[in-house]
C-alpha positions as CSV (number, residue, x, y, z in Angstrom):
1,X,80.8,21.8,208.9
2,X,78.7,23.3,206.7
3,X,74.6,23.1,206.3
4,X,72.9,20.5,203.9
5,X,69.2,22.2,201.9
6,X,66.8,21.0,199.8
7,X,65.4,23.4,197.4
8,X,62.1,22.6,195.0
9,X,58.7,23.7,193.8
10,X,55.6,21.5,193.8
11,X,55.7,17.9,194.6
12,X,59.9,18.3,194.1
13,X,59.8,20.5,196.8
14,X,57.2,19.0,199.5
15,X,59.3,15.7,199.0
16,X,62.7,18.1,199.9
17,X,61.2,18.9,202.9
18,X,59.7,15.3,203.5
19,X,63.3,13.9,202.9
20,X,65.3,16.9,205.1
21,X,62.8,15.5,208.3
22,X,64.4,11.9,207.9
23,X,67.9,12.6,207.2
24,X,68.5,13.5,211.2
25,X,67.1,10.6,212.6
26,X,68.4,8.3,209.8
27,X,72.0,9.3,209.9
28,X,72.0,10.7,213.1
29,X,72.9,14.3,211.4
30,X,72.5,17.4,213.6
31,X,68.8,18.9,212.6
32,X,70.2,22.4,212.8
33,X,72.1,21.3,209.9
34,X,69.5,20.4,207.8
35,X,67.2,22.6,206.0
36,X,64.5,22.8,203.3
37,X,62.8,25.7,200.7
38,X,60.2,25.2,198.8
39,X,58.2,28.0,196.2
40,X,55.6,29.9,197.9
41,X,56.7,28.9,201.5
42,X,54.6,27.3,204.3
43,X,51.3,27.4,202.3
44,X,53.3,25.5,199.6
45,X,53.1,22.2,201.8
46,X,49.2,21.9,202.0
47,X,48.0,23.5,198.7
48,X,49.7,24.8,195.4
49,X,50.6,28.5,195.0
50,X,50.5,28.9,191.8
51,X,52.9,31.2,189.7
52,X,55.4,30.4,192.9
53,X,58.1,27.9,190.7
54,X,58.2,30.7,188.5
55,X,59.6,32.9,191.4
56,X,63.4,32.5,190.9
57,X,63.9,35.8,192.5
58,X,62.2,34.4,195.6
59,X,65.1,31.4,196.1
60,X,67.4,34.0,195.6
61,X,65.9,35.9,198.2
62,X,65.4,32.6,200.4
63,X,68.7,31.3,200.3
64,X,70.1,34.9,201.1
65,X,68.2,35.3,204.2
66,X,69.5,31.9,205.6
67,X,72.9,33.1,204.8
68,X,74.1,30.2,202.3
69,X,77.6,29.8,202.3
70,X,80.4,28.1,200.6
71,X,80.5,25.7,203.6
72,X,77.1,24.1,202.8
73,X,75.4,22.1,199.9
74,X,72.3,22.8,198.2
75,X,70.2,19.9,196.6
76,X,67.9,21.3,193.6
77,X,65.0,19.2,193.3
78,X,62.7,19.3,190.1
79,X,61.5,16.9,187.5
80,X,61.9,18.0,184.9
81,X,64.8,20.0,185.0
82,X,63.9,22.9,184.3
83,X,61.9,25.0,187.1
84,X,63.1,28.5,188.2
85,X,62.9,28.2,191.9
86,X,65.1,25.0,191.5
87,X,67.3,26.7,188.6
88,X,68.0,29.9,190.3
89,X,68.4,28.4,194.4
90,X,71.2,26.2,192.3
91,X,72.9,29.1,190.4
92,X,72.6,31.1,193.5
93,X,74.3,28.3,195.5
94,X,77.2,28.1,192.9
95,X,78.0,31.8,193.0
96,X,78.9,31.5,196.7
97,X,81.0,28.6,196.4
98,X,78.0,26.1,197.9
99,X,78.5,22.6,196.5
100,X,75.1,22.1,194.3
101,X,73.5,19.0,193.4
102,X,71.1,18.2,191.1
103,X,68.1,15.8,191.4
104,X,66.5,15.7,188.5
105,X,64.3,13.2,185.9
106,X,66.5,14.3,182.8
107,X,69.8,14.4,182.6
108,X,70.2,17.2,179.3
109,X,68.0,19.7,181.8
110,X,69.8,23.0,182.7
111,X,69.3,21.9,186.0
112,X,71.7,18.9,185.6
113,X,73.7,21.2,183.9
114,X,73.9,23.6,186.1
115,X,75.0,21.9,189.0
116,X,78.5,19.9,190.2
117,X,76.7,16.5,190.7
118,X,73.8,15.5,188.6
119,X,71.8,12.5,189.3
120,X,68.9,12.0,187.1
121,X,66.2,9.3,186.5
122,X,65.5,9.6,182.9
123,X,61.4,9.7,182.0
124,X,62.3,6.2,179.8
125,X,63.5,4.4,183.3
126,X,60.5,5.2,185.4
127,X,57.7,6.1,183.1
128,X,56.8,10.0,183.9
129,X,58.4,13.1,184.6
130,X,55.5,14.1,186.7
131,X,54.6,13.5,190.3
132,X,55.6,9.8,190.1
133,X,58.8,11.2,188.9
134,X,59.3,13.5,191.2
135,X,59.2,11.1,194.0
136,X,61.4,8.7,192.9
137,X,64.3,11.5,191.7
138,X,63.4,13.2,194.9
139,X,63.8,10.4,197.4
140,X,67.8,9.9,196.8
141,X,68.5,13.1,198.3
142,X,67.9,11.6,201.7
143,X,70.5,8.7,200.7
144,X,72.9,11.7,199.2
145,X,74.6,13.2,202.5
146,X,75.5,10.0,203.6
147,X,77.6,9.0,200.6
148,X,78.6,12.8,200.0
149,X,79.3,15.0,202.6
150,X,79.9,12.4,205.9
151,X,80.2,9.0,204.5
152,X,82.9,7.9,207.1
153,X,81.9,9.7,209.8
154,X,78.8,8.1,210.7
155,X,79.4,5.3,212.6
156,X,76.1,3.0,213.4
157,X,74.1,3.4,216.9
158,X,72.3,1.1,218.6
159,X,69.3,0.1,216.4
160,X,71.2,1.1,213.3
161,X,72.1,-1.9,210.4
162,X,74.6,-2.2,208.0
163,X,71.6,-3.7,206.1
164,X,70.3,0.1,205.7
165,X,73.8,1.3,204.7
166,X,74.0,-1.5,201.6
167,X,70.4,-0.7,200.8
168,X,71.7,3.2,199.9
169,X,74.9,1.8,198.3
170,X,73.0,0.0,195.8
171,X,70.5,2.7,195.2
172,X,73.0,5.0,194.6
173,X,76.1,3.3,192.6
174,X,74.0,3.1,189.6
175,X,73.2,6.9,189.8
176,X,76.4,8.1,190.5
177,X,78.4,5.7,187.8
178,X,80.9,4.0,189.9
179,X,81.6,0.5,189.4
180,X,80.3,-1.6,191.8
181,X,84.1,-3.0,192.9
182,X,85.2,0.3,193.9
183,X,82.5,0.9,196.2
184,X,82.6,-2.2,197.6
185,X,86.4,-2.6,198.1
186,X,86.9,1.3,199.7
187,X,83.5,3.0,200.3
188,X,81.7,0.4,202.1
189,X,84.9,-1.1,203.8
190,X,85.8,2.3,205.5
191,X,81.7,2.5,206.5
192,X,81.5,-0.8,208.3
193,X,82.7,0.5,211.4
C-alpha cells in the first residue's frame, strides 16, 4: 500500500504533524506509512517562519524528495483554503496520480477545489477561520484513513472499542454527506469485526 501525509503551514500544519503521531497507535497503521510537511520545516513546529506558506515551490520540492507517488494520499490542511504550501503540496499530489484530500474551513476555497475529497467546516459552523478553525478542520484527518484508505482492514486489538470506531463515524458522516443508514447498514457492519 501506499503512504498517507499531511501537508500545512502554520497552526494547519503543526496540527498535521500532531494528527500523523496518533494515527499509528490509534489505528494500529504502520508509522513508516505515515508522514507529515509542514512550511519552513523543523523550526516551523516551535516558532513561525514567516514568508514560509508562501513557499509553494518548497512543497513541491518536499513532496519530491519523499518520492510521492500515485500509491499514496496527501491530506492539505489550511483554513482558509487558500495557502500556497497547502495549494501547491495538493496540485503536486494530483499530478502524480496521489489521491488528495482537502481539509479546509471553506468549502468555495481553491483548496477544496482543487482536491478529490473536500471536507470543510465552514467559518458560520464554528465561529473563525483562524487558529480555532484550524484545529477543529485539522483534527478529522486523523479520523480520515480509517474511513478512506483501510476502513475494513483494521480489525480491533486488545484495548481497542467499537465505542472509538462510532465516535469517528459520527464525526465524519456529516462531513462527507452520506446518510446516516448507509453507513450504518454497510460501513460500520463490515468494521465490527
Amino acid at each position: 500500500g501506499g503512504r498517507w501525509s499531511n501537508a500545512g503551514a502554520g497552526t494547519s500544519g503543526r496540527i498535521g504533524l500532531l494528527d500523523a503521531a496518533e494515527i499509528p497507535p490509534t489505528f494500529g497503521f504502520p508509522p513508516q506509512r505515515v508522514q507529515a510537511l509542514i512550511a519552513g520545516g523543523e523550526p516551523a513546529l516551535t516558532h513561525a517562519v514567516e514568508g514560509a506558506e508562501d513557499d509553494s515551490e518548497d512543497a513541491v520540492r518536499n513532496l519530491e524528495a519523499r518520492g510521492l507517488c500515485s500509491a499514496d494520499v496527501l491530506v492539505a490542511l489550511s483554513a482558509s483554503g487558500t495557502t500556497p504550501y497547502a495549494l501547491a503540496a495538493a496540485e503536486y499530489a494530483r499530478s502524480v496520480g496521489a489521491a488528495t484530500i482537502a481539509i479546509t474551513c471553506d468549502p468555495e476555497a481553491p483548496l477544496a477545489r482543487a482536491c478529490d475529497v473536500s471536507i470543510a467546516a465552514p467559518p458560520s459552523a464554528i465561529g473563525t477561520p483562524s487558529a480555532p478553525g484550524a484545529t477543529i478542520s485539522s483534527s478529522f484527518s486523523t479520523l480520515i484513513p480509517f474511513f478512506f484508505a483501510f476502513p475494513a482492514s483494521l480489525p480491533l486489538r486488545p484495548g481497542d472499542g467499537v465505542a472509538l470506531r462510532r465516535a469517528a463515524l459520527m464525526l465524519l458522516v456529516p462531513a462527507v454527506g452520506v446518510p446516516h443508514e448507509y453507513i450504518l447498514q454497510d460501513t460500520l457492519k463490515s468494521m465490527m469485526v
